[in-house]
Structures are given as C-alpha cells and as structure tokens.
GUPA-535570 format. One record per atom (N, C-alpha, C, CB): x, y, z. Coordinates in steps of 0.05 Angstrom, whole numbers, padded with zeros to 5 digits, always signed. Glycine has a CB too. Layout:
REM residues N
XYZ;...
This chain:
REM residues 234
-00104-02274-00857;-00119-02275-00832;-00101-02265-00810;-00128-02303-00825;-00081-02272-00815;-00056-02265-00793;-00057-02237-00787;-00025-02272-00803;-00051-02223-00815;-00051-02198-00819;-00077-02178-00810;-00047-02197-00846;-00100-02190-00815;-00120-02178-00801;-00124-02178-00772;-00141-02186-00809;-00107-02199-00760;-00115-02202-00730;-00083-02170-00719;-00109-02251-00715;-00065-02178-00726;-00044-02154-00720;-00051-02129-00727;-00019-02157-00733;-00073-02125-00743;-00074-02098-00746;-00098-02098-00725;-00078-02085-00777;-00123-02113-00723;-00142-02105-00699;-00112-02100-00671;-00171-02140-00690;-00100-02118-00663;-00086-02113-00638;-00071-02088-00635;-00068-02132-00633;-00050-02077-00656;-00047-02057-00665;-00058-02034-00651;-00054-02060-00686;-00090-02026-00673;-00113-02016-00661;-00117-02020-00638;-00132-02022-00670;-00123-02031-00634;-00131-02036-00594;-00107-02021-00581;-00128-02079-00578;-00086-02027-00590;-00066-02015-00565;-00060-01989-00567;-00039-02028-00563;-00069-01976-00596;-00062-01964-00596;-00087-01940-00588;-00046-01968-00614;-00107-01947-00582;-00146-01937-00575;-00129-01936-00552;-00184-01963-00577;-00127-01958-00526;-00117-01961-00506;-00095-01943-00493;-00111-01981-00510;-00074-01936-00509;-00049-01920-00500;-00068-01892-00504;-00016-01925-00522;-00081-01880-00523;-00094-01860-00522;-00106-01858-00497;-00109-01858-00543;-00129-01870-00492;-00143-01866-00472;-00133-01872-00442;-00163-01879-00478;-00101-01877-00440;-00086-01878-00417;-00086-01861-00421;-00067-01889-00409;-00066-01839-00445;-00054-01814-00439;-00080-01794-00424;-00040-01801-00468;-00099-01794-00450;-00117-01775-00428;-00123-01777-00401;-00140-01773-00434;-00136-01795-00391;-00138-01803-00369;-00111-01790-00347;-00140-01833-00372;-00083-01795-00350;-00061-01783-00342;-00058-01757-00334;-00047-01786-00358;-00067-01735-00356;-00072-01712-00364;-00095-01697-00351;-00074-01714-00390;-00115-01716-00338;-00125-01696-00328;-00124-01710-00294;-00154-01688-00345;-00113-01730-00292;-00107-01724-00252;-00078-01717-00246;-00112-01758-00229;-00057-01709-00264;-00035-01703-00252;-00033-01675-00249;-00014-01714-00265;-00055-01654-00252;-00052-01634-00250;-00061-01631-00207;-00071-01620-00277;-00084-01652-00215;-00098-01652-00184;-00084-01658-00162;-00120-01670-00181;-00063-01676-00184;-00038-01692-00157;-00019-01675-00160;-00023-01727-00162;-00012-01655-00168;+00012-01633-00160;+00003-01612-00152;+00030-01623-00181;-00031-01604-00150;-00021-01578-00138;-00032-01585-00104;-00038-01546-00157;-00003-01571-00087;-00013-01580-00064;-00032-01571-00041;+00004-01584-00056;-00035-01579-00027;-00056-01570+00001;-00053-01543+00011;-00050-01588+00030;-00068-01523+00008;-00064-01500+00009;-00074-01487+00034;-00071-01491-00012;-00074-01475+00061;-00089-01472+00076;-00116-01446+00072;-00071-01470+00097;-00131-01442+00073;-00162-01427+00068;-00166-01403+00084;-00188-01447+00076;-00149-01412+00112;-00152-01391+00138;-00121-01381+00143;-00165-01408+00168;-00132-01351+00167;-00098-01347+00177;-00104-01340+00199;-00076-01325+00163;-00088-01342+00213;-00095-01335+00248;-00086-01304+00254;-00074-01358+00274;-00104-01287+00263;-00103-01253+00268;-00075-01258+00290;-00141-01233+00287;-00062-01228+00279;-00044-01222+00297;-00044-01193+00305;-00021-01231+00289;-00036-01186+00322;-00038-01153+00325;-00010-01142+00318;-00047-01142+00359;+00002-01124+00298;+00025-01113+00304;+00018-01083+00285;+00053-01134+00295;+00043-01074+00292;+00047-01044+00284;+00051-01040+00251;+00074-01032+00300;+00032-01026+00242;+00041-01013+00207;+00052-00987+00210;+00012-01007+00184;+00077-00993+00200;+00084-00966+00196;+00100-00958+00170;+00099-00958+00218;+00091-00926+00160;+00093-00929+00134;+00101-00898+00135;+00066-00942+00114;+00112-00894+00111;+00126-00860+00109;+00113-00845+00082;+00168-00860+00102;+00110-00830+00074;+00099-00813+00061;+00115-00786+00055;+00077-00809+00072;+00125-00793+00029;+00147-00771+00015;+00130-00747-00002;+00171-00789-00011;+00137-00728+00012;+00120-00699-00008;+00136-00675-00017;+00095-00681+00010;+00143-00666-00030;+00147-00645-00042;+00130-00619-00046;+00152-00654-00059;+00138-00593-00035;+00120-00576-00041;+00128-00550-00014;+00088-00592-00042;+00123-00528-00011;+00120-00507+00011;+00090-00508+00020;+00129-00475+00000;+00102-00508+00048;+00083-00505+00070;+00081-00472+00074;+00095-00523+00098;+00052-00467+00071;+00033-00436+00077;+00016-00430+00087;+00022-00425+00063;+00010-00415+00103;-00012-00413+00117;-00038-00410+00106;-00009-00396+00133;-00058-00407+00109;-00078-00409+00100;-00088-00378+00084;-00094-00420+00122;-00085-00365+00114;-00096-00332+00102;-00067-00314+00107;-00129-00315+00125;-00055-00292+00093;-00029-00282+00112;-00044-00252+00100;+00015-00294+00103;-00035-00243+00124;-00036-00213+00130;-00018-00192+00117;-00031-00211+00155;-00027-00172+00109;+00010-00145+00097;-00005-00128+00123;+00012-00116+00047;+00012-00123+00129;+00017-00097+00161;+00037-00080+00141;+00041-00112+00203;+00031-00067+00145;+00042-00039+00133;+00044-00015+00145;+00031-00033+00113;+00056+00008+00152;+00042+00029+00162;+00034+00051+00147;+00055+00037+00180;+00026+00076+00156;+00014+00095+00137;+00033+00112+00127;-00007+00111+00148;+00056+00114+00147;+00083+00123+00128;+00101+00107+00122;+00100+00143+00137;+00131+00119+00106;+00149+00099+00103;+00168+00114+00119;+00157+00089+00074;+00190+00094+00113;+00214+00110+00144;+00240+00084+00140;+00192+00107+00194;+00266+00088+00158;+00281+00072+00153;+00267+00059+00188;+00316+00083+00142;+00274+00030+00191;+00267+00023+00214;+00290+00021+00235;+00254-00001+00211;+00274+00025+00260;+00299+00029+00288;+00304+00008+00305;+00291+00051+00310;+00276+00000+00294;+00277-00033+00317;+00257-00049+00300;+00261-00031+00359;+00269-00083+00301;+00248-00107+00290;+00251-00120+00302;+00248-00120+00267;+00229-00127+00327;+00234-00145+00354;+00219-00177+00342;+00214-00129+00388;+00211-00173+00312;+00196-00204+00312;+00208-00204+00291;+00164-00212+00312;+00213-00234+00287;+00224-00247+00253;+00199-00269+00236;+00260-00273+00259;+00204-00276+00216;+00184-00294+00198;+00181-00315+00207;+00191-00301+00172;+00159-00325+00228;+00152-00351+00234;+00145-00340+00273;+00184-00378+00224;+00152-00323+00275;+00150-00316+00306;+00111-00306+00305;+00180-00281+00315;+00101-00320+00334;+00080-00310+00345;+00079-00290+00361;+00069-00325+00355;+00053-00271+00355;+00053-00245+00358;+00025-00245+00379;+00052-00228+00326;+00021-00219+00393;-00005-00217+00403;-00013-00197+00400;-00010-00223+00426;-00041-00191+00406;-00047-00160+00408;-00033-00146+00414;-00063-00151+00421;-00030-00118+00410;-00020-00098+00426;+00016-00103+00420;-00033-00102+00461;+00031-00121+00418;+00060-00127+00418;+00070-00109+00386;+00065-00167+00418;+00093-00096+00396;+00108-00085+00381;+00117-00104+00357;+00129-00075+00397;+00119-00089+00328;+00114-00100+00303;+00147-00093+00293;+00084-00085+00284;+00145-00072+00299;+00161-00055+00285;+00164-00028+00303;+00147-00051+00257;+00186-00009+00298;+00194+00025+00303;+00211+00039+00284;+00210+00029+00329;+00196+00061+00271;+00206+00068+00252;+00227+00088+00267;+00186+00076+00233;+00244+00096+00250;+00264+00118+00266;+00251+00151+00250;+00308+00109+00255;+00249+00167+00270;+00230+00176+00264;+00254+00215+00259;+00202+00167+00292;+00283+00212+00268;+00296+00227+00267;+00292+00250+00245;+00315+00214+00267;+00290+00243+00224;+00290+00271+00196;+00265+00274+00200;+00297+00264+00157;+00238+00264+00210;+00210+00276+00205;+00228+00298+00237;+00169+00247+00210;+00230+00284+00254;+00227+00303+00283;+00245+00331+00277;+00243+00283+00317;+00263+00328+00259;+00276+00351+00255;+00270+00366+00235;+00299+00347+00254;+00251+00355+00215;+00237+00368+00203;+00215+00392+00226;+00223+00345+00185;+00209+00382+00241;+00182+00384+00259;+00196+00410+00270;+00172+00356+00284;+00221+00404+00283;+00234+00429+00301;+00239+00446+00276;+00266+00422+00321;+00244+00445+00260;+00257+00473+00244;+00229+00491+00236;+00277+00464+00209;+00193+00478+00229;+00178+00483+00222;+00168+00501+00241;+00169+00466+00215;+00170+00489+00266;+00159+00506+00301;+00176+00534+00296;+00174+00484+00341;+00208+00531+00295;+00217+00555+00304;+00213+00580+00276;+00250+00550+00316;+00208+00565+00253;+00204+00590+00226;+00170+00599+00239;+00204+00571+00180;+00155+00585+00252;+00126+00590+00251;+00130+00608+00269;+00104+00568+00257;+00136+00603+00293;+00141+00615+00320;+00159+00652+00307;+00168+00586+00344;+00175+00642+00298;+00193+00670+00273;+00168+00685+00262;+00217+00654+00237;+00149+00665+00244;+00137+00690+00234;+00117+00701+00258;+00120+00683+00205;+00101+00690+00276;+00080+00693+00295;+00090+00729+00304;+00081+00664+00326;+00128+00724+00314;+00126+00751+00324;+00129+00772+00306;+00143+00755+00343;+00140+00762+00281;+00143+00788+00262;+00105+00799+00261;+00159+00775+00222;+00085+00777+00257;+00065+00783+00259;+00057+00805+00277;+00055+00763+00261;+00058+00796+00310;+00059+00814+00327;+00071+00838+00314;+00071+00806+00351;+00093+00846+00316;+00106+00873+00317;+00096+00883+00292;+00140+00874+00320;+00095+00875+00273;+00081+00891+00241;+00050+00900+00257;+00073+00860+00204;+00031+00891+00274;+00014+00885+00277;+00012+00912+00296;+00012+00858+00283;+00035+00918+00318;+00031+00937+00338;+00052+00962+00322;+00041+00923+00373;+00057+00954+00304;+00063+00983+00284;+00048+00986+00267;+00087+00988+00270;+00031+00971+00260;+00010+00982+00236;-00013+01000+00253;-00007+00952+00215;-00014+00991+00276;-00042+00998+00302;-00032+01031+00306;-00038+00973+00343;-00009+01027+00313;+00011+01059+00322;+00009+01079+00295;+00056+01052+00328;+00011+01066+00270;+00005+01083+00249;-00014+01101+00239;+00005+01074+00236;-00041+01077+00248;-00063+01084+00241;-00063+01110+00265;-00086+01059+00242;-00059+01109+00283;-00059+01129+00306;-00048+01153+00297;-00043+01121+00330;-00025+01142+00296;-00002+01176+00282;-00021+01185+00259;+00040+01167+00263;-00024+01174+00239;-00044+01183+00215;-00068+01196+00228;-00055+01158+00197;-00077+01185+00247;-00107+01207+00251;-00104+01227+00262;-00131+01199+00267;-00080+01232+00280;-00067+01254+00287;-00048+01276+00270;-00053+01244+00305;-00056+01256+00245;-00031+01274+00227;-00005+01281+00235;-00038+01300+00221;+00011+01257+00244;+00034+01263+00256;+00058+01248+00236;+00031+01253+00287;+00048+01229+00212;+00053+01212+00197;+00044+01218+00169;+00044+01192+00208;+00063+01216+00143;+00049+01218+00110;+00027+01194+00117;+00075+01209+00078;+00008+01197+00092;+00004+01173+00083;+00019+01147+00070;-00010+01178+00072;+00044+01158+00053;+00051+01140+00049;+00074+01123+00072;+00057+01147+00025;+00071+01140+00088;+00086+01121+00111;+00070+01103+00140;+00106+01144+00126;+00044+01108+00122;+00021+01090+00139;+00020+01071+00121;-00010+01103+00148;+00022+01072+00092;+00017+01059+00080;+00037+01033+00077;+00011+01072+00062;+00057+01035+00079;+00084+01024+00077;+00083+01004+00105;+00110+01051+00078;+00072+01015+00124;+00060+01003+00147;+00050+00984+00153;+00049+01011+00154;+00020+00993+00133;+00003+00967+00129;+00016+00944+00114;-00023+00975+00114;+00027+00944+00087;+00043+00939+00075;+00057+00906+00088;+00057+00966+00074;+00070+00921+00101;+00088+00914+00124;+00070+00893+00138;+00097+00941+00144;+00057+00897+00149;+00037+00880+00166;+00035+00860+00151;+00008+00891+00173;+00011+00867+00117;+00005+00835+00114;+00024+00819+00099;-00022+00831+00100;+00047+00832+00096;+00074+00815+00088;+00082+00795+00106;+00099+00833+00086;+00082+00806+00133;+00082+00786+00155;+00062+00769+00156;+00084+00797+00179;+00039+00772+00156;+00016+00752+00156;+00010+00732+00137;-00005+00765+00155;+00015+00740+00109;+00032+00727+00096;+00044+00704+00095;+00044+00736+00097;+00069+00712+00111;+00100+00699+00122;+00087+00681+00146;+00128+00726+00136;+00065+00684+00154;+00059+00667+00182;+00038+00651+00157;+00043+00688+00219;+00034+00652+00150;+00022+00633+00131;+00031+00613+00112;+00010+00645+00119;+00048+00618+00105;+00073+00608+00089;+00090+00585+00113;+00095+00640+00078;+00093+00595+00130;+00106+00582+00154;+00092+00560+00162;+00109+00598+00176;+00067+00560+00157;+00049+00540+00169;+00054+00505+00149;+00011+00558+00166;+00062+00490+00168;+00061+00463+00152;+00047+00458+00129;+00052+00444+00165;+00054+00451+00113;+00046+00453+00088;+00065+00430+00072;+00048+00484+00079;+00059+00418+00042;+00085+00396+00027;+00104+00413+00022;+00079+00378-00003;+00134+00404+00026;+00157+00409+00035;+00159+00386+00008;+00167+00405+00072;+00179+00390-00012;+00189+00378-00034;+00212+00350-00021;+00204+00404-00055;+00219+00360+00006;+00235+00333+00012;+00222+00308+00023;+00256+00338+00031;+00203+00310+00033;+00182+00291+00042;+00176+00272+00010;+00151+00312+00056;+00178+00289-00012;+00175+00265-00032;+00203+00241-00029;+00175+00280-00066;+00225+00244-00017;+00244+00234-00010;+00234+00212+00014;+00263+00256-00004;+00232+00228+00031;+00230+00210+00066;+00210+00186+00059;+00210+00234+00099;+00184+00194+00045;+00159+00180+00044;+00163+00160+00020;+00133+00201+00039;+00187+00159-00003;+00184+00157-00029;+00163+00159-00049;+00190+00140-00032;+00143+00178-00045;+00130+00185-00049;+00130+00196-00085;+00129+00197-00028;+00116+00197-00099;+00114+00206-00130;+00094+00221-00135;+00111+00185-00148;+00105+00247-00152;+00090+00268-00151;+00092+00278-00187;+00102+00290-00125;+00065+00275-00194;+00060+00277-00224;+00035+00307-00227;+00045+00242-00236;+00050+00325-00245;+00031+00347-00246;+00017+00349-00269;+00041+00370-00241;-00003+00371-00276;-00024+00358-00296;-00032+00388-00300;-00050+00333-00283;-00042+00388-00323;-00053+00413-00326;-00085+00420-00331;-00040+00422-00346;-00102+00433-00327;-00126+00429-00332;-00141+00425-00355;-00133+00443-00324;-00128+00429-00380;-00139+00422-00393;-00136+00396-00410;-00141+00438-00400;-00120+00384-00388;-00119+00351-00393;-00147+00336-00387;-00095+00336-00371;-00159+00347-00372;-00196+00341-00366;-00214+00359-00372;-00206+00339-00337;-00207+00365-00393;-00223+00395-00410;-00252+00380-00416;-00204+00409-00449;-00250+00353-00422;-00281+00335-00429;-00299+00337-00411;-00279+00303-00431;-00280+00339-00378;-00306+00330-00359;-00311+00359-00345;-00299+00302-00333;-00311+00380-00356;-00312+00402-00345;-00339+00402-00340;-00301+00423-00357;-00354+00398-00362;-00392+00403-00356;-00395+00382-00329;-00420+00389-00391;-00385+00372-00321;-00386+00338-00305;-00378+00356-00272;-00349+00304-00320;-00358+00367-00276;-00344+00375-00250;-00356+00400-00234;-00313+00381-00259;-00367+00420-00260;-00376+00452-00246;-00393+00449-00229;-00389+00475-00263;-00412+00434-00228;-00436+00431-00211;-00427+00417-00190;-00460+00418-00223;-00411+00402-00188;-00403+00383-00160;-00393+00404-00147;-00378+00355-00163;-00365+00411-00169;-00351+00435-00144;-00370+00457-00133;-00324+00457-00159;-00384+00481-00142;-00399+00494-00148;-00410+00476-00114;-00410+00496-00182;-00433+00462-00110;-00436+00452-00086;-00425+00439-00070;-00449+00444-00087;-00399+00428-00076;-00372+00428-00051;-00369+00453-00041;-00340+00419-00062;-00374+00478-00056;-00356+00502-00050;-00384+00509-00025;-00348+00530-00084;-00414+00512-00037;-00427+00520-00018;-00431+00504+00006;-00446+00526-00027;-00425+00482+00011;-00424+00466+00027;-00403+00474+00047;-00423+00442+00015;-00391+00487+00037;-00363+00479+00052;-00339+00457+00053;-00371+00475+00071;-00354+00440+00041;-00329+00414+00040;-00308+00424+00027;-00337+00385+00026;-00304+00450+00008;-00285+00454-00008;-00276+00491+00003;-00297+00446-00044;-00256+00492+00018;-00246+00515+00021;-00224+00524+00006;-00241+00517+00044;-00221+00552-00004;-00202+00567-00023;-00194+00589-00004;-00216+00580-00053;-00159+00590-00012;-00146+00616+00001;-00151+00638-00025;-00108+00612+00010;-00151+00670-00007;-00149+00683-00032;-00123+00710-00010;-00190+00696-00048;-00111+00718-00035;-00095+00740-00027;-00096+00773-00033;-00075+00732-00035;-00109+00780-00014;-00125+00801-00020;-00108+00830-00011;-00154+00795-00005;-00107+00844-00033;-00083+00869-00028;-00110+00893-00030;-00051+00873-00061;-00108+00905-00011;-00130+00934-00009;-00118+00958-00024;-00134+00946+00027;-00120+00976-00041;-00119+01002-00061;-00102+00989-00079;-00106+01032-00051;-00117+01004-00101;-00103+01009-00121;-00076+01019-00127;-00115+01020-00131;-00071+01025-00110;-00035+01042-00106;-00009+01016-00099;-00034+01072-00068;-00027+00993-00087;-00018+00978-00075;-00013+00955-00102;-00035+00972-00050;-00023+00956-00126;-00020+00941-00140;+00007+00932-00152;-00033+00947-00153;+00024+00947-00159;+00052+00938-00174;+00066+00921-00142;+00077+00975-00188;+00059+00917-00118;+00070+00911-00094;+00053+00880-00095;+00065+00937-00068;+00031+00884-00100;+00018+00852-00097;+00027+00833-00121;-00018+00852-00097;+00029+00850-00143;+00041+00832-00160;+00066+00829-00169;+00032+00832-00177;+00086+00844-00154;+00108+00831-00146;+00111+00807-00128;+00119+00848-00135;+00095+00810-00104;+00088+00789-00083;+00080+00766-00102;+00063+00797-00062;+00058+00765-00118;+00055+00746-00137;+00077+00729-00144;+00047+00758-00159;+00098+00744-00164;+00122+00731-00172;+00136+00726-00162;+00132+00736-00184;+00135+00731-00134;+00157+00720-00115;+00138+00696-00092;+00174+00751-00094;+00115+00700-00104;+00101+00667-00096;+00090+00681-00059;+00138+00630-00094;+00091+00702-00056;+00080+00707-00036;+00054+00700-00026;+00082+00725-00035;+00037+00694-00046;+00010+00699-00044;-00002+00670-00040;-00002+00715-00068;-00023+00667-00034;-00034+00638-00032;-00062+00644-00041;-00034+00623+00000;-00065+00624-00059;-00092+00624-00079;-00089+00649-00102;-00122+00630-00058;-00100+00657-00111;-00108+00683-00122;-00094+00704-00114;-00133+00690-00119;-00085+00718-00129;-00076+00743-00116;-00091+00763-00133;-00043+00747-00116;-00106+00781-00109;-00136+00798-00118;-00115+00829-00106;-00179+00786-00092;-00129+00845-00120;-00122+00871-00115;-00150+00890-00112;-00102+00881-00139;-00157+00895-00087;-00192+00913-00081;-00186+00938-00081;-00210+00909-00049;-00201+00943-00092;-00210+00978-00112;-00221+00992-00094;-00234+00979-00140;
C-alpha cells in the first residue's frame, strides 16, 4: 500500500513539474522582450550622398569640318573643348606653294598669249606677201605652222592637273584602261552619244590643215603637243 501511495505522489509531482515547465516557457519569452517604441518624431536634415562613375563624357552629335582642299596649316585659333560661333575663324591654311604655283602659271600663260600675238601678226603679213607673190609658199606655210604651234602653246599653258598637286592635295591617282569596262560599253554609247549632243560633254580636237602638213602634226603628236585627237584635214 505504501508503495502504491509513493508512486501516485511521484506521479503527481512529476504531472506538476511538467506543467510548471511549460507554463514557464511560454511567458518568459513575453517577459524579455522589451517595450519597443511604434512612432518617431520627423526631423528635417540634409542627405547627402556621392555617386562614383566610370566612363568618357561625349557630346551628343559632333561635327567633321573639313575643307575642300588639304594644305599644311598657318593658324589654329581654337583648341578641343573651345566654343565657336558663326562666322569665327576655324582654321588658315598656308596657302604659299598653291600661290606660287598660281604666279608661275599667269607668267607661262601671259608667255604664250604674246607668242600667240606675234605668230598671229606674222601669219596675217604672210598671207599678204603670198597674195602679192612676194613670199614661196612654203614660207607662208612654215608661217602658218608657226601660228598654231603657238596656239597650241597658249593652250597647254592654260591651268590644267600639274602632277605635283598629287603631292600638295595628297591626292591618289589610279589609271585604267578601257577595256577594263569593255562589259558596259552597250550601257555607256547611248548616254555619252547624248551627253555629247547635249553639250554636257565637250571634246578638244587638234586639227592640222593639208596634207603636206602631216609628218609635222604627228610629230606634234609625239611630243604631246596636241590636245584630244590629233586630225590631219585633206
């Protein structure tokens, strides 16, 4: 009997100590955590914060200025980042080897103009002496001769590409032969063919008068006298 009553008490205390611990377990969480406030009172102050970037800064749209020739330059009154306005100087090219190009071209043109003249007022005097028979023919002929050699030479004189300008300009010059476009010939005759009657397309021709005059024009030929064709009229 003894034994049955110590094990009920036992039991009991030990039902009992259980149902303390739980009980324990769930308000000591409520009793440690503490009073927390819900609100905060506004304050006004300054944020300030920085922002690290990496990268080049570009403008949006940029311009190439270029001019229509090339040249060494004489003056650069603006640098990279400088504001510009209408009308304000960009650039000055130095313009020295074209301008002395320019003078040597005036005084060979001006050279041939008068050889022109004087061939011109001795071929006139020839024709004269000849109708008077005061002159051979072949010394009228030699005359004329004479004349359009100069005319010629005033033609030749006239500005025209000069092989050093591929220099000044750096310019590149590739030649071709025609029958590198031998395909589009049926393509081209009719265009040219009405460039030519139009006018939009003009041709020199070099035109030598008698037949006597021939071994003289095509010498001129090989010495490049002639411009375009060199024709000999019958």
């Amino acid at each position: 009997m003894k034994k049955l009553i110590v094990l009920i008490v036992i039991l009991g205390l030990g039902l009992g100590g259980y149902y303390a611990w739980k009980n324990f377990q769930h308000s000591s969480p409520a009793a440690a955590t503490p009073n927390r406030a819900t609100t905060a009172k506004a304050e006004l102050r300054n944020i300030s914060f920085a922002v690290n970037a990496a990268g080049e800064i570009a403008p949006a749209e940029q311009v190439s200025v270029r001019p229509e020739i090339n040249g060494l330059l004489e003056q650069l009154p603006v640098d990279v980042g400088d504001q510009v306005k209408k009308d304000d100087l960009l650039f000055k090219l130095d313009d020295k080897v074209l301008q002395q190009q320019r003078a040597s071209n005036v005084t060979d043109i001006e050279k041939a103009r008068l050889g022109v003249e004087k061939a011109e007022r001795d071929y006139k005097r020839a024709q004269q002496l000849l109708t008077e028979k005061l002159i051979s023919q072949e010394l009228y002929d030699d005359t004329k001769t004479a004349f359009d050699l100069a005319k010629n030479a005033l033609e030749r004189a006239q500005p025209t590409f000069h092989p050093a300008t591929l220099i000044v300009f750096r310019a590149r010059m590739q030649g071709f032969l025609v029958t590198d476009y031998a395909a589009r010939f049926n393509e081209a005759i009719p265009r040219l063919a009405r460039w030519v009657l139009d006018g939009d397309i003009r041709y020199r021709e070099t035109v030598t008068e008698g037949l006597e005059n021939a071994p003289r024009a095509f010498i001129g030929m090989l010495n490049g006298e002639n411009r375009g064709k060199a024709l000999v009229k019958v």
